[in-house]
N, C-alpha and C positions, 0 to 999 in steps of 0.2 A: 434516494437520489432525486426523485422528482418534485420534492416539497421544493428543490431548494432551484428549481428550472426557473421562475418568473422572479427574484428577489433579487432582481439587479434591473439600471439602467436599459431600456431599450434601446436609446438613441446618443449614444455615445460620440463625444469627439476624441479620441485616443491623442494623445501627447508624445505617441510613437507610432511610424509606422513601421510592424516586423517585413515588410519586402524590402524598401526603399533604405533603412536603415538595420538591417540584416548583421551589418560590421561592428553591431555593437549589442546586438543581444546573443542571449546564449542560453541554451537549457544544461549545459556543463556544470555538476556542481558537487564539488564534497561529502561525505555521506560515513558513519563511523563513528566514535567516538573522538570527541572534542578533548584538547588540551586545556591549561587556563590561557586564557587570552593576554593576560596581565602579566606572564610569565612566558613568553614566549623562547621555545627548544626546539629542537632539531625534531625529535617526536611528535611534534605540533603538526607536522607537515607527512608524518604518518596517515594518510584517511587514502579511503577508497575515492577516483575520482570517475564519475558519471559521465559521459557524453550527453546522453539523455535521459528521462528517467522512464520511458516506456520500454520495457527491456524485450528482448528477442529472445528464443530457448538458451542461445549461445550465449550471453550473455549474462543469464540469467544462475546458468549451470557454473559459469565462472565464478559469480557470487559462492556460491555454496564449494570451491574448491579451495577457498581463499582461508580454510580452518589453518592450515599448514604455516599461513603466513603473519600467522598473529589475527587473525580475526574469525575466531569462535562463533556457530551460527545455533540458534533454536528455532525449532518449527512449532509454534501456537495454532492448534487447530480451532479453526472458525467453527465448528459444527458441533453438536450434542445430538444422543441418541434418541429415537424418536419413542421408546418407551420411558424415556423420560418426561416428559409431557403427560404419558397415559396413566402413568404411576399415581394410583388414590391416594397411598400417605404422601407420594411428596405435595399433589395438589392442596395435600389439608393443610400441610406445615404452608405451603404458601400462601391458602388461603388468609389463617392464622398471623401470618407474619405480612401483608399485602405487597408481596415483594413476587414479581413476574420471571417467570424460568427466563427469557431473553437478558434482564438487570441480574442473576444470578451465572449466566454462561459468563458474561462479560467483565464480573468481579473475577470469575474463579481467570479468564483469561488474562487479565489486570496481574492475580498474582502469581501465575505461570510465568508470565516474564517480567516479575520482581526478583522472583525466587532463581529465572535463568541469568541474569546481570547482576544478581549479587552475591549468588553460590558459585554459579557455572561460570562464569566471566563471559560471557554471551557480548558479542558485539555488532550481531547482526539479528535481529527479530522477522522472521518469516511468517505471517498468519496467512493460515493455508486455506483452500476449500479444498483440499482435493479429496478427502475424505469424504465429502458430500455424497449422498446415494441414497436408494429407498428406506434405507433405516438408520440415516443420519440427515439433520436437518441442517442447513446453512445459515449463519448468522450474517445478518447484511454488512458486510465487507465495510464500509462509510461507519457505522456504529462501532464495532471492534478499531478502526483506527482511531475514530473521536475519544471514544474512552480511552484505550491505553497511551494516546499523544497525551492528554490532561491529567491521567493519572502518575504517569512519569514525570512530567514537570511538576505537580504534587510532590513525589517522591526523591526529587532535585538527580535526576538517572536519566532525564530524556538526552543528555549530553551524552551517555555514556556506549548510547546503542542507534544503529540505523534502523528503519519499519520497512522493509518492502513486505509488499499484498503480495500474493499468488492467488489473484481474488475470480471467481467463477461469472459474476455480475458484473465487472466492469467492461463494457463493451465500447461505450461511446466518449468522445474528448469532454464532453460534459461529467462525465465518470471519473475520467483520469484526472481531469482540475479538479473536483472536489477531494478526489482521497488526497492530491500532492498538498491541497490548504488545509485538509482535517489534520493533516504530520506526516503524513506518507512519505518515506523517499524516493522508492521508487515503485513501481507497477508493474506486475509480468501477469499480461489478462490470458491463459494458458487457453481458454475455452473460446474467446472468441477466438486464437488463430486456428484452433480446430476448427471453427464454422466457416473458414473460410475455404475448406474442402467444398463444403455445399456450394458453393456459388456455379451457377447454372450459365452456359455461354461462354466458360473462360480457361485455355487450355495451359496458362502461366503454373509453371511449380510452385508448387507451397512455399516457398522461401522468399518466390520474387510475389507472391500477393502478403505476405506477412511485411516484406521491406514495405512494400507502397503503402501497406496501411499505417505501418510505423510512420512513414515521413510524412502520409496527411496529420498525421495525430500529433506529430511534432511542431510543423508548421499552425496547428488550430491552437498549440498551448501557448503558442508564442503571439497568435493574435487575441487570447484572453486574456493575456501577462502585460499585452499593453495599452488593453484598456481599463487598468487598474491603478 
């Protein structure tokens, strides 16, 4: 996430402002499998529709109850085990081959959801951390969405399925615009709204500091969206 912090304009004059012109932007957006465009059916108009794409528990839980309604969900685990790495014959075959255990996690995830949207009919892709722990390691959430957004347009399948993260690292609006331009559709960062227990001085329920961080986070995508 942080390579990509300085590779833009400092001084920006935006061609929108998101307060003053508030009536006319939206983070509301479609998310599912695509029909053909050139052929437009009643089915076309089948897709999941987003309010936002920073999702709340509630929200999020909705996603994954939506199997029943036609939209089939796989969970792609972001993480490998940490004796993988320690393992001497796999180090030698990769020495051998100069191919890095992170570019082999990320193939093998690439065709986890080949194999869940072409067997399974999978119409929602979830890459998880939650498996992450002392004897499984995290692969950075931004990498797993870059590769499998490009591998499925490769694959002519990125129409066919939506990407939400359930990503452990994404904390900050600089977080959430990079996973939504890498392909992401939507983001449910589970971990920070856990750390928002820690916050020290503030005697708000859990729900009303997850709402507030949700709405600065929606209001900061909508001021990077128009200076683009």
């Amino acid at each position: 996430f942080d390579y990509f912090s300085q590779l833009f304009a400092q001084a920006t004059n935006p061609p929108i402002d998101p307060i003053r012109e508030a009536n006319v932007m939206s983070l509301v957006c479609p998310i599912g499998p695509e029909r053909n465009l050139l052929e437009p059916a009643p089915d076309s108009c089948r897709r999941i529709f987003l309010d936002e794409p920073v999702l709340c528990q509630r929200r999020f839980n909705a996603l994954l109850e939506l199997e029943s309604e036609g939209f089939p969900r796989a969970v792609l685990d972001m993480t490998y085990p940490l004796t993988e790495g320690n393992s001497r014959a796999r180090r030698a075959d990769r020495a051998i081959s100069g191919r890095s255990l992170i570019k082999e996690r990320l193939e093998q995830i690439c065709k986890e959801a080949e194999a869940a949207i072409s067997v399974d009919g999978a119409a929602i892709l979830i890459l998880s951390h939650r498996r992450a722990g002392e004897d499984r390691i995290p692969v950075n959430s931004l990498l797993a969405v870059g590769a499998l957004h490009q591998h499925l347009i490769a694959s002519k399948l990125r129409t066919h399925v939506a990407i939400v993260v359930e990503g452990a690292d994404a904390y900050e609006v600089h977080h959430f615009c990079l996973l939504l331009g890498f392909g992401a559709d939507a983001v449910y960062p589970y971990l920070c709204y856990l750390s928002l227990l820690r916050i020290r001085g503030c005697d708000l329920p859990l729900d009303t500091r997850i709402d507030n961080f949700r709405h600065a986070a929606q209001f900061s995508i909508l001021k990077v969206m128009s200076k683009m």
